[in-house]
C-alpha positions as CSV (number, residue, x, y, z in Angstrom):
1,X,90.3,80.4,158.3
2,X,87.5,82.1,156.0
3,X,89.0,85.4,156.9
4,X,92.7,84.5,156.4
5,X,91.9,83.6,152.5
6,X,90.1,86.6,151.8
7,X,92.9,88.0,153.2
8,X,95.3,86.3,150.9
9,X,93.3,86.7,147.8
10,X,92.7,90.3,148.4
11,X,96.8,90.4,149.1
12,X,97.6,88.3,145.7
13,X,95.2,90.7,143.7
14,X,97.4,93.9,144.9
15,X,99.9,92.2,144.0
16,X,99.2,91.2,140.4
17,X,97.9,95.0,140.0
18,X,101.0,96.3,141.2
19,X,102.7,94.0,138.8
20,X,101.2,95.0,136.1
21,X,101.1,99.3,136.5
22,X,105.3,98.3,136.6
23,X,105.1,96.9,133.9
24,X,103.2,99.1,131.8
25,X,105.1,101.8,133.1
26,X,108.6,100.7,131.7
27,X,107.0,100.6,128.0
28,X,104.7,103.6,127.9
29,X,103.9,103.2,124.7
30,X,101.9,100.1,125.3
31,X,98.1,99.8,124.6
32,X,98.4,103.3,123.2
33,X,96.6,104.2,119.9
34,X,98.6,105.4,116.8
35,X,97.2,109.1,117.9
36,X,98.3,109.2,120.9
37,X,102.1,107.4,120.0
38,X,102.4,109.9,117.0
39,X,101.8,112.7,119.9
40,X,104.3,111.7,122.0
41,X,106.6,111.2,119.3
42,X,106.1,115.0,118.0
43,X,106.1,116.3,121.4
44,X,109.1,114.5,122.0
45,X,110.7,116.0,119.0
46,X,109.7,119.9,119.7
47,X,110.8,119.5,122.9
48,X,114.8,118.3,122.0
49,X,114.7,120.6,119.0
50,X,113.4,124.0,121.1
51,X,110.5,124.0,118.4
52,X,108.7,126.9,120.7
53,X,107.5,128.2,118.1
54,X,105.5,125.3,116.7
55,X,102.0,125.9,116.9
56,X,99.0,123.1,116.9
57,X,96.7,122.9,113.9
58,X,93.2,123.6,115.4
59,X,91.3,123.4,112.1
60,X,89.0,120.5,112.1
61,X,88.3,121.0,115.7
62,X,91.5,119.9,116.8
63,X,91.4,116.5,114.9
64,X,94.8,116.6,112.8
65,X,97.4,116.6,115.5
66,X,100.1,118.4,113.1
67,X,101.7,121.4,114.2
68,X,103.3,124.2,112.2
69,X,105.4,127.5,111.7
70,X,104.4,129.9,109.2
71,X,108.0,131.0,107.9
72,X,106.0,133.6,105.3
73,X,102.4,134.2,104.9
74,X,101.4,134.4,101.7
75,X,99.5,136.7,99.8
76,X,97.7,135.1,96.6
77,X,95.1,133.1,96.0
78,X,93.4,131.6,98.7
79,X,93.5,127.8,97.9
80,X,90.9,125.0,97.5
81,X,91.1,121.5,96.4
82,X,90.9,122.4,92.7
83,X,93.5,124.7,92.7
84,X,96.7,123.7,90.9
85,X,99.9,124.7,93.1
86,X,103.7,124.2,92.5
87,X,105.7,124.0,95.1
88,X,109.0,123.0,96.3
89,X,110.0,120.8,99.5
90,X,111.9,119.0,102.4
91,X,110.8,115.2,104.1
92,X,112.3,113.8,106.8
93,X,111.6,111.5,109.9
94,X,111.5,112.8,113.2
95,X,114.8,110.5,113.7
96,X,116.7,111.4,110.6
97,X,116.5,108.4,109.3
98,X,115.0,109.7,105.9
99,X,116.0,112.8,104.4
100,X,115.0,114.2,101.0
101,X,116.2,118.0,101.5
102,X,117.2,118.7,97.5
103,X,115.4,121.8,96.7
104,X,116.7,121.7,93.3
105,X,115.3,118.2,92.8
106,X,111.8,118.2,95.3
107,X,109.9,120.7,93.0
108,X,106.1,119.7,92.6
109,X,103.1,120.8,90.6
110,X,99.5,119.2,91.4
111,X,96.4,120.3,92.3
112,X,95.5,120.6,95.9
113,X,93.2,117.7,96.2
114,X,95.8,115.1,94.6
115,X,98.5,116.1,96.8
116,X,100.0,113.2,99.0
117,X,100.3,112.3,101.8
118,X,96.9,113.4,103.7
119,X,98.5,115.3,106.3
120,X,100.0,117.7,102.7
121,X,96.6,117.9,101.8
122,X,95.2,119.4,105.0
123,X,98.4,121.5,105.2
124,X,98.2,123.3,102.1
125,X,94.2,123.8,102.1
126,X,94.0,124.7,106.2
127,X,97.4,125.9,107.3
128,X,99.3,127.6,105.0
129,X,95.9,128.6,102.7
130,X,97.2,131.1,100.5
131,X,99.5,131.0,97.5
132,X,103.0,131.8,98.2
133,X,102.9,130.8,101.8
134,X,106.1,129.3,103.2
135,X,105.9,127.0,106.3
136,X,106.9,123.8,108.6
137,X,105.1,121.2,109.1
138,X,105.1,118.5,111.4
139,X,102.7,115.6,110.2
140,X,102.2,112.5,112.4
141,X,102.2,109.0,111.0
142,X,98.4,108.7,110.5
143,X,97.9,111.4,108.1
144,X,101.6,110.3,106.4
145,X,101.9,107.0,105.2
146,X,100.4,105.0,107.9
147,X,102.1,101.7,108.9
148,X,102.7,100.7,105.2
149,X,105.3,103.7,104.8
150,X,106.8,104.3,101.2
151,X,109.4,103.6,98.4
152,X,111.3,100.7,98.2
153,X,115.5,99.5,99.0
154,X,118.0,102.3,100.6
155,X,114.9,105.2,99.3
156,X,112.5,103.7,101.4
157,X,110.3,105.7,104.4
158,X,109.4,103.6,107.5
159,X,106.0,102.7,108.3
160,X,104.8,104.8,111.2
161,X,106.9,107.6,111.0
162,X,106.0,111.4,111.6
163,X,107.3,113.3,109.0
164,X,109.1,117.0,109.3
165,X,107.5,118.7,106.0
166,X,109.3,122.2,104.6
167,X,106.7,123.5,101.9
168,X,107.2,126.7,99.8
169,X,104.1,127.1,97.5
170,X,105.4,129.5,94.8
171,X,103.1,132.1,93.8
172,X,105.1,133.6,91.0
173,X,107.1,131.1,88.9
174,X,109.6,133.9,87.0
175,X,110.5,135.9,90.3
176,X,111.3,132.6,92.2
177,X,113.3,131.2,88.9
178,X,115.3,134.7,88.6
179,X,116.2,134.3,92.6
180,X,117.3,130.5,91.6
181,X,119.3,131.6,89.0
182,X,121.1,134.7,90.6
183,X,122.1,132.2,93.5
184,X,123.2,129.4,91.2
185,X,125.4,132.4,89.3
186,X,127.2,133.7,92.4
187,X,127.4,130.3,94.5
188,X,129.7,129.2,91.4
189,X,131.4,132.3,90.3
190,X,129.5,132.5,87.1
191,X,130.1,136.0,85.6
192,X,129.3,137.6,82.3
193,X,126.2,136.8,81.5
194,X,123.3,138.7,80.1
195,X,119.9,138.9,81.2
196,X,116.7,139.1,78.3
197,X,113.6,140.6,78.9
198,X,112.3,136.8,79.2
199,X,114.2,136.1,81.8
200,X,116.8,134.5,79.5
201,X,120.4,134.3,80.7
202,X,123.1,134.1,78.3
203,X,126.8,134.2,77.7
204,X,128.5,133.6,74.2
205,X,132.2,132.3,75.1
206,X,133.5,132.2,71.7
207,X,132.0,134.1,68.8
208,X,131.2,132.0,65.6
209,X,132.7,132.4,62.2
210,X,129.3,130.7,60.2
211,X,127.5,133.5,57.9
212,X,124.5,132.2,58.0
213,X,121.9,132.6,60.8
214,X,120.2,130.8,62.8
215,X,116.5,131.2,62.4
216,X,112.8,129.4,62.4
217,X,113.6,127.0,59.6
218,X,117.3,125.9,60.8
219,X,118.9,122.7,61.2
220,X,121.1,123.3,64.0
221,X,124.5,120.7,64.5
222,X,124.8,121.0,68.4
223,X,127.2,119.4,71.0
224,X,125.7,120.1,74.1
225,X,125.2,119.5,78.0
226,X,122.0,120.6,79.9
227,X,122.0,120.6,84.0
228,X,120.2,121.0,87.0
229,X,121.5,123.6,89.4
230,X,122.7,121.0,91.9
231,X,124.8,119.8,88.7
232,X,123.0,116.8,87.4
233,X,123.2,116.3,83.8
234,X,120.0,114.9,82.9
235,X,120.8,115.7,78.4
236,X,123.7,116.0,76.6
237,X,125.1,115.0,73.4
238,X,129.0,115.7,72.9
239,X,130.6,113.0,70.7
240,X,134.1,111.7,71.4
241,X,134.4,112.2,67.2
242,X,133.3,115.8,67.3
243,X,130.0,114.9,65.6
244,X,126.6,116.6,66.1
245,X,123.1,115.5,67.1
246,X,121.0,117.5,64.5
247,X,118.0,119.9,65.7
248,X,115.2,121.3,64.1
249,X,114.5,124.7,65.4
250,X,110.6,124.1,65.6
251,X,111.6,121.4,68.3
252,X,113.7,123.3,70.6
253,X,112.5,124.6,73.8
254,X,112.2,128.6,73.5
255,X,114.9,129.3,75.7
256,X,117.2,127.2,73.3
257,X,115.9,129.1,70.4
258,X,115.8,132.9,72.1
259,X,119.5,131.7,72.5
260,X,120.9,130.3,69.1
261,X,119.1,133.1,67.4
262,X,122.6,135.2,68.7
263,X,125.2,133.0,67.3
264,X,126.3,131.3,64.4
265,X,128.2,128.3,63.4
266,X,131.2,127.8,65.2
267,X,130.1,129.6,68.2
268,X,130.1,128.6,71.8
269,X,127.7,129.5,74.1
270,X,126.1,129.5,77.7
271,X,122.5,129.7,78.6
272,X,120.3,129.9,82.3
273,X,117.2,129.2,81.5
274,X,114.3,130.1,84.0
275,X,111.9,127.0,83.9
276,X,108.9,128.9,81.8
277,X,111.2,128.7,78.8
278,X,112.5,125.6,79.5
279,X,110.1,122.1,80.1
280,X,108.1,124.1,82.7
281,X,105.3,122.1,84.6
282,X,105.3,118.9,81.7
283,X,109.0,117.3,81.2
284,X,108.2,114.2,80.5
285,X,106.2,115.6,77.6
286,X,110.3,115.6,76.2
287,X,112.9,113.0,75.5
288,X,116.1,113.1,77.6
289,X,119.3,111.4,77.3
290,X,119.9,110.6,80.7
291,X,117.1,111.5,83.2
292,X,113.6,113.8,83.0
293,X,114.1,117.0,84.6
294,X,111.8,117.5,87.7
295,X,108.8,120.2,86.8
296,X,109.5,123.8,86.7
297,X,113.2,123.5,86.9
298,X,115.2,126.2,86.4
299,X,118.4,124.6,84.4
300,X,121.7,125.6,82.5
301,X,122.8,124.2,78.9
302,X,126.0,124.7,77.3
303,X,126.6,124.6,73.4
304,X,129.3,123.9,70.8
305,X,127.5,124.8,67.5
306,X,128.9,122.6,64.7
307,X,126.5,123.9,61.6
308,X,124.0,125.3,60.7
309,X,121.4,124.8,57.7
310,X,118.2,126.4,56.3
């Protein structure tokens, strides 16, 4: 009888072990830590996207668990914390549920220690090092923003959620504007313009019939419209009664006054303005009608000059 319930209770513990390896083997992400779940989840994700040629970030001693592609190496300034950076940028979730892929909006500046999320931080300090490097990344949740996640309503990122990062640190500010702005001209057809030694663009589409020019003590009468290149007007002033917003020339941004200097009153004109004569790295240092500008944005602003005083 003795033998016959050992027999039973060995049989019943099998039994309940057997059990329990089924069942953690239909949710295999059970009593896994968030390391390990963000590696499957990137793994995953290489593997349906033929990432082959993601490699795994080994600095640390293997600690991070990012992966990356170096699109361009750079050749500047190899970067520390300190360091200042701008940079443009692409987010989203490994499941596409979050996407922020504006190029024209997701331009940064901050220094290499403030950058967020952590997995950025180690990214741009151990991965892509040097200024002007251009790369993929592929940050688990841990070094992203945890189980908290970010934002708020229909903007919002998920908690736990590996991020696919695009990051383009931009070592030279007026070449990568003057790209920007030859793209913007020929994806919309925009011809006749002429380019400054500053980098100014500028087109005047109807010449004025004012005498008197427009210099460093001028009161200018404007109508105008200023835009992003993806077309967002974040300023503009043009009445419905044909009136003007008066401005001094001491307060316009230098590609404004490089610009008026040409014309007079009466005259229509066009300028593309690469972002170091525009609001450059501090925007919000400026008052906009509609919406500040993101930092070194390259942008276009139309005028209708209505008068002009000294």
């Amino acid at each position: 009888m003795k033998q016959t319930l050992t027999t039973l209770l060995l049989l019943c513990t099998i039994g309940l072990m057997t059990v329990g390896l089924i069942s953690c083997n239909k949710d295999p992400n059970k009593n896994i830590g968030i390391k390990e779940y963000d590696q499957q989840q990137i793994q995953n994700y290489i593997t349906a996207n033929g990432l082959t040629s993601m490699t795994r970030d080994l600095s640390g001693g293997d600690t991070t668990g990012m992966y990356y592609q170096i699109y361009r190496k750079g050749t500047g300034k190899v970067l520390d914390y300190p360091d200042d950076i701008s940079f443009t940028y692409t987010i989203k979730t490994l499941d596409g549920s979050y996407t922020v892929t504006d190029t024209v909006v997701n331009h940064a500046y901050n220094y290499v220690g403030h950058l967020t999320p952590n997995g950025l931080m180690l990214a741009v300090k151990n991965i892509l090092i040097n200024n002007g490097t251009q790369a993929r990344v592929l940050i688990p949740s841990h070094l992203a923003y945890g189980t908290s996640g970010s934002g708020t309503g229909s903007t919002r990122l998920p908690g736990n959620e590996s991020l696919d990062y695009y990051i383009n640190i931009i070592d030279n500010q007026p070449a990568y504007d003057d790209i920007c702005i030859q793209n913007y001209m020929k994806t919309n057809g925009l011809t006749g313009y002429t380019k400054t030694s500053t980098g100014l663009y500028y087109k005047i589409t109807q010449v004025g019939t004012g005498t008197v020019p427009i210099g460093e003590n001028s009161i200018v009468g404007l109508q105008y419209t200023s835009k992003l290149f993806n077309a967002t007007i974040f300023d503009e002033y043009n009445a419905v009664d044909s009136s003007a917003t008066s401005v001094s020339y001491d307060n316009m941004i230098a590609g404004w006054q490089e610009g008026l200097k040409k014309v007079t009153k009466g005259a229509k004109l066009s300028l593309i303005i690469p972002s170091g004569l525009a609001y450059g790295k501090y925007p919000s240092s400026y008052s906009f009608t509609t919406s500040t500008p993101p930092v070194n944005s390259a942008i276009q602003t139309d005028f209708n000059v209505q008068s002009v005083t000294n």
